[in-house]
C-alpha positions in Angstrom: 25.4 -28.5 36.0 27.8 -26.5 34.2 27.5 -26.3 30.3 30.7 -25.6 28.1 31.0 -22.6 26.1 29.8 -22.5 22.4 31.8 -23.3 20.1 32.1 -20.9 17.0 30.1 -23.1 14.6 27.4 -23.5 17.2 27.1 -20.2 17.3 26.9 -19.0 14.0 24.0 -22.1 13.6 22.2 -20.5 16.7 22.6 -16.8 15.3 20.9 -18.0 12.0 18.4 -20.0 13.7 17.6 -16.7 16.1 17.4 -14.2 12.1 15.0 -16.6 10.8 12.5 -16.4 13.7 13.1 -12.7 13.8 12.2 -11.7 10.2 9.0 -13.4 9.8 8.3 -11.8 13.0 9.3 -8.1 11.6 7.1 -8.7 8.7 4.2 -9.3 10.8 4.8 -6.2 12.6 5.7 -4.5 9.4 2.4 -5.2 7.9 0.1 -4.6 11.2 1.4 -1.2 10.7 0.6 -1.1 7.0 -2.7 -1.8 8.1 -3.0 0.7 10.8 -2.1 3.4 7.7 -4.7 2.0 5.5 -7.3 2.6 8.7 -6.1 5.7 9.1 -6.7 6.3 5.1 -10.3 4.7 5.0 -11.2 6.9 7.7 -9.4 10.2 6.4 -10.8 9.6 2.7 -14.1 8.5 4.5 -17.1 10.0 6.1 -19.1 10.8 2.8 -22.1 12.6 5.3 -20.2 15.0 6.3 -19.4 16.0 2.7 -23.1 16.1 0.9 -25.6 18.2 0.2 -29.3 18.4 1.8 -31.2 15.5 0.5 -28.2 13.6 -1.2 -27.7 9.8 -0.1 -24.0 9.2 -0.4 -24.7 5.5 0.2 -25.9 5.0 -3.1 -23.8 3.4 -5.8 -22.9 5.7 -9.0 -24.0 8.8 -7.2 -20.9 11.1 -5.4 -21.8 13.2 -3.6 -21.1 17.0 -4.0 -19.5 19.8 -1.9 -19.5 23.8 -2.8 -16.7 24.8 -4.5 -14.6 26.4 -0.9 -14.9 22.8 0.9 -14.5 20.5 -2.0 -10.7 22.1 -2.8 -9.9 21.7 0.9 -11.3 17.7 1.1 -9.5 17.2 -2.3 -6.2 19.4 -1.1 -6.6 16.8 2.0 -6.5 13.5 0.7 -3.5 14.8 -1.9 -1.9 15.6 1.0 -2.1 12.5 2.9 -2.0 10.4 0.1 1.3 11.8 -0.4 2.6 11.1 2.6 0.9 7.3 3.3 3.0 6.5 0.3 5.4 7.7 1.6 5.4 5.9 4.6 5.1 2.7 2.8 8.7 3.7 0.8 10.0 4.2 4.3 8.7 1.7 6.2 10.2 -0.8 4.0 13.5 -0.4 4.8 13.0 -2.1 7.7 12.6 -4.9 5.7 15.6 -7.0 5.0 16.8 -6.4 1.7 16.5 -10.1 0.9 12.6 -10.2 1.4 11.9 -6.8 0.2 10.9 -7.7 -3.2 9.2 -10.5 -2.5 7.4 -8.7 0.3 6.2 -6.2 -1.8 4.9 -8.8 -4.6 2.8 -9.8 -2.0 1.1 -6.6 -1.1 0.8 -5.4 -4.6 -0.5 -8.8 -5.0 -3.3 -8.8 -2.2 -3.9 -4.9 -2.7 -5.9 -6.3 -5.6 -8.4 -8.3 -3.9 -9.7 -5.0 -2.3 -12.0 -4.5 -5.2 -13.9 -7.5 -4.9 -15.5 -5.8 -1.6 -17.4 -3.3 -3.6 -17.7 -5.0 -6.9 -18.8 -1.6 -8.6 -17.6 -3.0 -12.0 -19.2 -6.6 -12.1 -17.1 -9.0 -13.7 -14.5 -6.8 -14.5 -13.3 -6.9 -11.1 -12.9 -10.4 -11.4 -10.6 -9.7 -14.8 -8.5 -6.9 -13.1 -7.9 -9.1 -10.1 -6.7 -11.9 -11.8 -4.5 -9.8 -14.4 -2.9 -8.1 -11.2 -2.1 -11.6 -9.4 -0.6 -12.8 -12.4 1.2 -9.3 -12.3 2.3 -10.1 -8.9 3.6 -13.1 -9.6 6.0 -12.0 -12.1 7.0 -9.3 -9.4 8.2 -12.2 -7.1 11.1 -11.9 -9.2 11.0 -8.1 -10.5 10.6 -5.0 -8.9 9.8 -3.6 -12.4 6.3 -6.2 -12.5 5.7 -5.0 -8.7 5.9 -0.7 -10.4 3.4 -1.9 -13.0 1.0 -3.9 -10.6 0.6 -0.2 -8.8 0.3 1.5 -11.9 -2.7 -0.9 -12.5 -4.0 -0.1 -9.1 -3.7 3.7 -10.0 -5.6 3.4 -13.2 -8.6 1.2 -11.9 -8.5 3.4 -9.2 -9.4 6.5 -11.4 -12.2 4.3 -13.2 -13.5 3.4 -10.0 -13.4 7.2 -8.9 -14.9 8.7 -12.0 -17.8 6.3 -12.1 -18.3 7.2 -8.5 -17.8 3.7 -7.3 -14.8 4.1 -4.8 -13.0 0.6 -3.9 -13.8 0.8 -0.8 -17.9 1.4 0.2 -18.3 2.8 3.0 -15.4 5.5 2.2 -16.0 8.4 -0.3 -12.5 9.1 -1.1 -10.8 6.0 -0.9 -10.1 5.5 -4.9 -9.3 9.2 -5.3 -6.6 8.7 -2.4 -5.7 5.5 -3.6 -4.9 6.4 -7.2 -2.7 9.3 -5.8 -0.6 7.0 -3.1 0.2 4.4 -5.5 2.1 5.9 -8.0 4.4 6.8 -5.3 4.9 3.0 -4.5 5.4 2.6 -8.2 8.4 5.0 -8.8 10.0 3.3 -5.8 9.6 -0.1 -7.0 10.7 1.0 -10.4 14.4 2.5 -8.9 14.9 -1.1 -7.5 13.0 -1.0 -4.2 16.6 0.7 -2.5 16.0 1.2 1.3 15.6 5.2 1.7 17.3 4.9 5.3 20.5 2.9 3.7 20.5 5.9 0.9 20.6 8.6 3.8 23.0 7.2 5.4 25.3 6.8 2.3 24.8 10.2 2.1 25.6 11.3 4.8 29.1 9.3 4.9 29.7 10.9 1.8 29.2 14.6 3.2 
């Protein structure tokens, strides 16, 4: 049986309808592939036995483990390196994300970034205090892209406690709070321009030349 066309209205309802399936859909995939660069990280920053000396146990709590002087400039030169550039992945990646979720978005993963120290626990309580000072952070960041650049600034400077008490956020890898306090300022500068999406920026440029 024959249907008539769609009218304009009908349309434009079914073209909103078919946007607001889609974007919760793209943020899915947006942060599956956040995750997949946080693997990637863990295992990068990782593999402390590869990394000590005879006899060391790089298991133990409190007690990094050392490297000679050669191989520890080319781990550390390493995870600068890729820091750098899982950072800036993040930046890019969230362009993808419609400008009207961004921020939000973001307050969320600042937000839930935080409950990634409660898997060690290195620092007792404290980790209960940072957490909970860094959700209330996020929260504010729902609405400011200025809260979400100081919730990574946070991250960044538990992240150097973390490292220099040789506690690293996440267990099982070495480097992870070294890495971790280099990536997130990177976040944080983008957050503190306004979150812009780098592709729309290019492009503008572009037009422009």
């Amino acid at each position: 049986m024959a249907r008539e066309p769609l009218s304009q209205p009908r349309a434009v309802e079914l073209a909103r309808v078919f946007k607001a399936v889609g974007d919760p859909v793209r943020l899915f995939l947006i942060v599956v592939a956040l995750e997949l660069a946080l693997a990637v990280a863990i295992a990068t920053f990782g593999s402390p036995a590869s990394r000590t000396g005879p006899g060391e146990n790089p298991s133990e709590p409190g007690t990094p483990a050392t490297t000679d002087r050669g191989g520890g400039r080319l781990v550390s030169g390493l995870v600068i390196v890729i820091a750098l550039l899982i950072g800036a992945a993040y930046v890019l990646v969230n362009s993808f994300v419609p400008e009207a979720h961004r921020r939000r978005f973001n307050a969320l993963m600042v937000g839930g970034a935080g409950a990634a120290y409660l898997s060690g626990g290195g620092l007792g309580v404290w980790e209960f205090v940072f957490t909970a000072a860094a959700t209330y952070v996020a929260y504010r960041g729902l609405e400011s892209w200025t809260f979400i650049g100081i919730g990574w600034l946070m991250h960044t400077a538990w992240d150097v406690v973390h490292h220099l008490r040789g506690e690293p956020i996440v267990p099982f890898a070495e480097h992870s709070s070294y890495g971790c306090a280099i990536c997130d300022p990177v976040i944080a500068i983008w957050c503190f321009t306004g979150g812009r999406s780098v592709l729309d920026l290019v492009r503008g440029r572009l037009v422009k030349s």
